[in-house]
matplotlib code that plots the C-alpha trace (Angstrom):
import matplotlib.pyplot as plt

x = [68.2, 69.7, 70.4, 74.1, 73.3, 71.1, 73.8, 75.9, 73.7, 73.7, 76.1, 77.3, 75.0, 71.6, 73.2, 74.0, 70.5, 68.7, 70.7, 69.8, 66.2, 66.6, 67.7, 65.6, 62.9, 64.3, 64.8, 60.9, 60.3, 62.3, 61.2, 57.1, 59.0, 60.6, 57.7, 55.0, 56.6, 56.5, 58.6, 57.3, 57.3, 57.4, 57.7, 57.9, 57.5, 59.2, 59.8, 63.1, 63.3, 60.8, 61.5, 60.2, 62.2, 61.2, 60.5, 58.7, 57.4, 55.1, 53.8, 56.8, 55.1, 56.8, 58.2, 57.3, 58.6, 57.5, 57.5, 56.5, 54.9, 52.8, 53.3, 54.1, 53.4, 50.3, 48.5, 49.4, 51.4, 54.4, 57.1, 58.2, 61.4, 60.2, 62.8, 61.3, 62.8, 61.4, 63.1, 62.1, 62.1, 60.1, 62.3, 61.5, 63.0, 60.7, 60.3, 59.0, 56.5, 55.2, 54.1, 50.2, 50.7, 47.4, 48.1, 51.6, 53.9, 55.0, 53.2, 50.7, 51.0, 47.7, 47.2, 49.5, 51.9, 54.9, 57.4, 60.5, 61.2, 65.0, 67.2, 69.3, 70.8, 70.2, 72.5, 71.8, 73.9, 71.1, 68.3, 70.1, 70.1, 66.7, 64.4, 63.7, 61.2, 58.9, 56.2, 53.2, 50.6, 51.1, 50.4, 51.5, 55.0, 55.6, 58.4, 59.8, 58.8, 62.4, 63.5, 63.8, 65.8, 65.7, 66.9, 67.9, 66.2, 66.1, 66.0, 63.8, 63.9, 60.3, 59.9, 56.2, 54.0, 51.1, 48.9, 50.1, 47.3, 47.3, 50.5, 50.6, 50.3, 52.1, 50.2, 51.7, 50.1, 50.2, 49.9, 52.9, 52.2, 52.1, 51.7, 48.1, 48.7, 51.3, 51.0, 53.9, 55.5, 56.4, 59.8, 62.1, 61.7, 58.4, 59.4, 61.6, 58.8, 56.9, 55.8, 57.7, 55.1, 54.2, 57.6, 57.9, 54.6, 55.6, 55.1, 52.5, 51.1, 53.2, 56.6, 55.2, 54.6, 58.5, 60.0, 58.4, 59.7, 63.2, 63.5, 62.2, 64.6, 67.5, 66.1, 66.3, 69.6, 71.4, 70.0, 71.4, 75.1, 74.8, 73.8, 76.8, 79.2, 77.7, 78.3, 81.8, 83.0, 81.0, 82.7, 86.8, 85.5, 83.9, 87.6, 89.4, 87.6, 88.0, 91.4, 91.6, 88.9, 90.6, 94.1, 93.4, 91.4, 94.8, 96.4, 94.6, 95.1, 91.6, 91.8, 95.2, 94.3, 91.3, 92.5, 89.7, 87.5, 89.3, 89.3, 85.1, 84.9, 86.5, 84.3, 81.3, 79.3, 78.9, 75.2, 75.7, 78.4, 76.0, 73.1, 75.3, 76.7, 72.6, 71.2, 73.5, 70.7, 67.5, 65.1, 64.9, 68.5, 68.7, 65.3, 67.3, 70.3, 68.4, 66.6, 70.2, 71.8, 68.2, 68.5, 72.3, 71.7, 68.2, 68.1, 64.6, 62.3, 60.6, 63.3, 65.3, 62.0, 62.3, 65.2, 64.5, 61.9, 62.9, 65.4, 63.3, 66.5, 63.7, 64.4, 60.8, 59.6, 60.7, 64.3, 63.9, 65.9, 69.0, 71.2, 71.8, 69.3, 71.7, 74.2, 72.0, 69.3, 69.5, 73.0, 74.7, 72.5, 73.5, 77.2, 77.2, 75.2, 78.1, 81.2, 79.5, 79.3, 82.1, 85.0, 83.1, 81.8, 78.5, 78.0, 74.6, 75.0, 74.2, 71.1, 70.2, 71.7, 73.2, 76.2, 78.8, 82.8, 83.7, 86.8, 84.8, 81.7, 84.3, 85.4, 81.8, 81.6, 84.8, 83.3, 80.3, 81.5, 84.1, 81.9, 78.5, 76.7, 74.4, 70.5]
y = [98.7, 101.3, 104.8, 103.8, 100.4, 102.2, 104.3, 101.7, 99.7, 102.8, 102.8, 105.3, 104.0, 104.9, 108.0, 109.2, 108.1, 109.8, 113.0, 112.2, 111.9, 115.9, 117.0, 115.7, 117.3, 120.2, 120.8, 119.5, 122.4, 124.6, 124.3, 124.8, 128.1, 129.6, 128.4, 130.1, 133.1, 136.2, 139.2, 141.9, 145.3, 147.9, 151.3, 153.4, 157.0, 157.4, 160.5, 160.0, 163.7, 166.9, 169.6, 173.1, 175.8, 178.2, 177.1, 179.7, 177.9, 180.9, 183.9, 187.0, 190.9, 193.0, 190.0, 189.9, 187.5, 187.1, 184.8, 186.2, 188.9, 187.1, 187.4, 183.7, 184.3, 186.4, 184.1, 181.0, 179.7, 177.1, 176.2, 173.0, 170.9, 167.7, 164.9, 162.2, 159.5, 157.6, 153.9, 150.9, 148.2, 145.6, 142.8, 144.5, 147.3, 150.3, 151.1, 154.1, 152.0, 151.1, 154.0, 155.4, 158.0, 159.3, 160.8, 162.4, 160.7, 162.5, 163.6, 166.3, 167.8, 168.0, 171.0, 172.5, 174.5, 173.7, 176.4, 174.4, 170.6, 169.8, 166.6, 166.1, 163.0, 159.7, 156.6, 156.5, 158.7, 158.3, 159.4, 162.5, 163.7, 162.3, 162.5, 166.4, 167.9, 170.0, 172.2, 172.0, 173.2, 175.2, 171.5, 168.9, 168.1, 166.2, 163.8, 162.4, 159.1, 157.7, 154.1, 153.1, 150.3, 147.9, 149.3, 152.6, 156.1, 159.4, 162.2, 164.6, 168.1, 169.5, 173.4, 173.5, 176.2, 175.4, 176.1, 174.7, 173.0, 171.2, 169.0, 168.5, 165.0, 163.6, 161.3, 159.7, 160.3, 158.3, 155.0, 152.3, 148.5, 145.8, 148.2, 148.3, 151.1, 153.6, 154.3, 156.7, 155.4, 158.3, 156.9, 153.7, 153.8, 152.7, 149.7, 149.0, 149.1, 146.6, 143.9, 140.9, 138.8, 141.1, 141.1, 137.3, 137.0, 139.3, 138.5, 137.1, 133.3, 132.3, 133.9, 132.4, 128.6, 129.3, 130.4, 126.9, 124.9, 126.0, 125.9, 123.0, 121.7, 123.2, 121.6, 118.3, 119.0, 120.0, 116.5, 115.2, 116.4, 115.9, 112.3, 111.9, 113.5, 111.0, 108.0, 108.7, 109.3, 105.6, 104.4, 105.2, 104.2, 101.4, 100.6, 101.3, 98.9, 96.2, 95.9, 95.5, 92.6, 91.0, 91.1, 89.4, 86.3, 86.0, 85.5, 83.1, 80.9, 79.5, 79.9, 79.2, 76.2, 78.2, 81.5, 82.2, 82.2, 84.4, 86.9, 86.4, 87.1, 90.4, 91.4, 90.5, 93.5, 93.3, 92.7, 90.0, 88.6, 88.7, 86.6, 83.8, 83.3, 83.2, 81.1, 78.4, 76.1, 77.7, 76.0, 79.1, 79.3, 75.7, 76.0, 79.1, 76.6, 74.2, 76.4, 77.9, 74.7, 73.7, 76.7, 75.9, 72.7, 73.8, 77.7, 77.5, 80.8, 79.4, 78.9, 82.0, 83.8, 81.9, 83.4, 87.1, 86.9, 88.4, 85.9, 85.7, 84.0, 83.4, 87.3, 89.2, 91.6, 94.8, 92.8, 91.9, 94.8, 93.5, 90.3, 89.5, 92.4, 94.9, 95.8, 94.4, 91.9, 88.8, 89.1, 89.9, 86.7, 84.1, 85.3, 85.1, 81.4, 80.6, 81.7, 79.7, 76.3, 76.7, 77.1, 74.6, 77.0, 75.7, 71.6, 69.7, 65.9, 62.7, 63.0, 66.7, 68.7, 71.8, 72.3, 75.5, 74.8, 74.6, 77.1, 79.6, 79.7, 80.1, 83.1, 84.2, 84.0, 86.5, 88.8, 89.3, 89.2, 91.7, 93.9, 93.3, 93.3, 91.3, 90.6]
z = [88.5, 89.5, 87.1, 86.6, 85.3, 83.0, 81.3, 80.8, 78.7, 76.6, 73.6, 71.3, 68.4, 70.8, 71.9, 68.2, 67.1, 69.5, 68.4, 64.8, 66.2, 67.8, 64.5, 62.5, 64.4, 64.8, 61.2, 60.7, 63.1, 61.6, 57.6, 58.8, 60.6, 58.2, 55.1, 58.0, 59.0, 56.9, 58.0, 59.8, 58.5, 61.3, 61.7, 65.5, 66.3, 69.7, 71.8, 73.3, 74.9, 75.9, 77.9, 78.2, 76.8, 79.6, 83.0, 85.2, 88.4, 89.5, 87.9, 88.1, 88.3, 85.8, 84.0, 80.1, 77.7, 74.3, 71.6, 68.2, 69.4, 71.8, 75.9, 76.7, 80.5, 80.1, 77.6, 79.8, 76.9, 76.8, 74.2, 74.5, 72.8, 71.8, 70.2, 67.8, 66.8, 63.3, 63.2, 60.8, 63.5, 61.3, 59.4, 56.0, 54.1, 53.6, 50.1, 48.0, 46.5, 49.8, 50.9, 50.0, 46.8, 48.2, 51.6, 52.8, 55.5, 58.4, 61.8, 63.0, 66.4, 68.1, 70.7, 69.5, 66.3, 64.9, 65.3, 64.3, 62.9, 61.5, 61.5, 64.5, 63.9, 62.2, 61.6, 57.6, 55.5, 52.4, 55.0, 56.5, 52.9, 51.5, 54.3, 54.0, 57.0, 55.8, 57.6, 55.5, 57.8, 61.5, 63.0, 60.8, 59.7, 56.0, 55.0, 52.1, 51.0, 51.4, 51.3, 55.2, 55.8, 58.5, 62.0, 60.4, 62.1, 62.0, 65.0, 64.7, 67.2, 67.1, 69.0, 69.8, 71.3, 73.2, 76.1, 79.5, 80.3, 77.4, 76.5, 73.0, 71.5, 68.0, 65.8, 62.8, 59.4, 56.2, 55.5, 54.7, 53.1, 55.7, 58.6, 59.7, 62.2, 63.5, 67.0, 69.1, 72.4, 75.0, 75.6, 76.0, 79.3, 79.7, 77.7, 80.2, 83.0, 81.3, 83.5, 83.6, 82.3, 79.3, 78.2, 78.6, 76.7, 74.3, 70.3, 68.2, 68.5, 65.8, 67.6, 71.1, 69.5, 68.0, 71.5, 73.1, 70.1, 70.5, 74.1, 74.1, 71.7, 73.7, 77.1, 75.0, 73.7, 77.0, 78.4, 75.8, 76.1, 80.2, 79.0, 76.7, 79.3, 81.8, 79.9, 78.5, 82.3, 83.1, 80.2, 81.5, 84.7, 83.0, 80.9, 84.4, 85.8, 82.8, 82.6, 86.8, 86.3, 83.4, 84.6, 87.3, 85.2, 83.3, 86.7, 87.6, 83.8, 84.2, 80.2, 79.5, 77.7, 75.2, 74.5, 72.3, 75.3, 77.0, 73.6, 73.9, 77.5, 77.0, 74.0, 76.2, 78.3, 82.5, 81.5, 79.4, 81.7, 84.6, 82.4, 81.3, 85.0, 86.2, 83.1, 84.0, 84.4, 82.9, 80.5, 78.3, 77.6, 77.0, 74.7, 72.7, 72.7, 70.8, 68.7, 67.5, 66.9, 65.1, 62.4, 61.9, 60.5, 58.3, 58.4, 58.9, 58.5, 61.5, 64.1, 63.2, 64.4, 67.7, 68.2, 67.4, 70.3, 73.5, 75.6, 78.8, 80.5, 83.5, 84.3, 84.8, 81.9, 83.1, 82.6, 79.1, 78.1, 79.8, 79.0, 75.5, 74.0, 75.3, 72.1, 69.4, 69.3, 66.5, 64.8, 68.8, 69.9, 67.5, 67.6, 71.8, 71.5, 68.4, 69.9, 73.9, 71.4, 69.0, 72.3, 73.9, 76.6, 76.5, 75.9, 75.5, 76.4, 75.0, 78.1, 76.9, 79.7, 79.1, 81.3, 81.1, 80.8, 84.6, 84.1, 81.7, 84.6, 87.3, 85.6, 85.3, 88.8, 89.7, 87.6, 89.0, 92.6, 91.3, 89.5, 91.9, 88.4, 89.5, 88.5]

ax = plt.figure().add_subplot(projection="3d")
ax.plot(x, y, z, "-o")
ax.set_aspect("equal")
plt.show()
């Protein structure tokens, strides 16, 4: 059968339950997410600028200048502008209480002494005027323990003196709840410069298992939708189609005489058309005949299960899905093998033999040579 076929035994009550299905699971997924994941708290030192504040390529004869007193060139010395930026980039807002009362927060400078620290910019009025940069010792630089809320930061311009052959390194000090270490990153650039793979792999194994979750529920979703937009096309192609096929059974006033078969030919689907035109002379439609015509006159347990079994209709298994299974299973079945005996469209004989209405089967027939929906 080919895909088209397929779709078109597809109706909007399968389509919406399989949505239902998504969400459901997705909201499954989603409750274990959110009752699993606890907020990160995070805090980054990140040097965003340096630069020296004298460059002399090559020593100059008769050149002397001096910084405090000292002879930067002689003594091999450097002073060097270095720009720190402090940001919360965890989930959770910093509070005072979650910083260590034990140990001060701030940064030391190793290989080096702090000539200079002071605020250069931040985007948190509260921390421009709380944060207050002190410089406690010649190589370590305190700050207030300030509430630091999420994605806020402060700049930091640092003037540093130290020997050129030895570039001087910042290391956070202090110690902040829920952050187990704080580490400095040279600059955003070598974020950037990340391999691909790290920054696809990024996260923890929690954020990684989310990731595949919810691409994996948008994969299902976007299927979905090209699904729906598939079968809605098939189905005005489907209605085109109908009306062409029907028209031209009028014309022909094969059903003048029984309009109601004509009204239950038009409710019935291509598939279930294309069944009743090849069952014409099966034994299994003529056993589920029976068995109908059986639990009419005792509505026994018994028969009405016979007739929620699968209606072989001499098709092969991989067919069973088709036919008169295709909108609904028992209710559809009885009211198709009702409405075929009620009109007349169906008869049994005084011998047993099941025969179709000549007219009604003709009509059959045009439709499936119209249609090609054929078994």
């Amino acid at each position: 059968m080919s895909l088209v076929d397929r779709f078109r035994k597809l109706d909007q009550r399968n389509l919406l339950g399989l949505i239902g299905f998504i969400l459901t699971v997705f909201s499954v997924f989603f409750a274990f997410y959110t009752f699993y994941y606890t907020k990160e708290t995070k805090i980054t030192f990140e040097i965003t600028n340096q630069t020296n504040v004298l460059d002399i390529l090559k020593p100059v004869n008769n050149l002397f200048i001096t910084f405090q007193g000292e002879d930067i060139q002689k003594n091999n010395i450097n002073l060097r502008s270095v720009t720190l930026k402090i940001e919360n980039t965890g989930e959770q807002n910093i509070l005072e209480n979650d910083y260590d009362s034990r140990n001060i927060f701030g940064f030391k400078i190793n290989k080096g002494e702090v000539i200079e620290a002071k605020l250069v910019g931040s985007n948190s009025e509260f921390l421009e005027q709380n944060i207050n940069i002190q410089v406690v010792q010649p190589d370590t630089i305190k700050l207030e323990k300030v509430i630091f809320e999420s994605n806020n930061y402060v700049l930091i311009e640092i003037l540093v003196i130290h020997q050129k052959d030895n570039n001087p390194d910042i290391v956070p000090i202090g110690k902040i709840a829920g952050i187990d270490k704080m580490t400095v990153s040279s600059s955003s650039s070598e974020k950037r410069n990340e391999p691909f793979w790290v920054q696809t792999l990024g996260g923890s194994i929690l954020i990684q298992i989310s990731r595949a979750g919810f691409y994996l529920i948008a994969i299902i979703l976007s299927i979905t939708l090209i699904m729906s937009i598939v079968i809605s096309i098939i189905g005005i192609n489907e209605k085109k189609e109908r009306r062409k096929v029907f028209n031209i059974i009028e014309r022909t006033q094969l059903l003048s005489d029984n309009p109601n078969a004509l009204t239950f030919l038009r409710e019935l689907f291509y598939s279930e058309i294309a069944n009743l035109h090849k069952m014409r002379s099966t034994e299994d439609f003529k056993k589920e005949v029976e068995a109908f015509l059986e639990f009419q006159e005792s509505h026994d347990e018994d028969i009405d299960q016979k007739l929620k079994q699968p209606l072989h209709l001499g098709m092969s298994d991989d067919e069973l899905l088709d036919g008169l299974q295709t909108k609904s299973g028992t209710r559809r079945r009885k009211y198709i093998l009702n409405e075929l005996l009620t009109n007349k469209l169906v008869i049994i004989d005084e011998t047993q033999n099941l025969s179709f209405h000549e007219n009604f089967y003709k009509c059959l027939e045009i439709i499936v040579n119209m249609t090609g929906f054929k078994k």
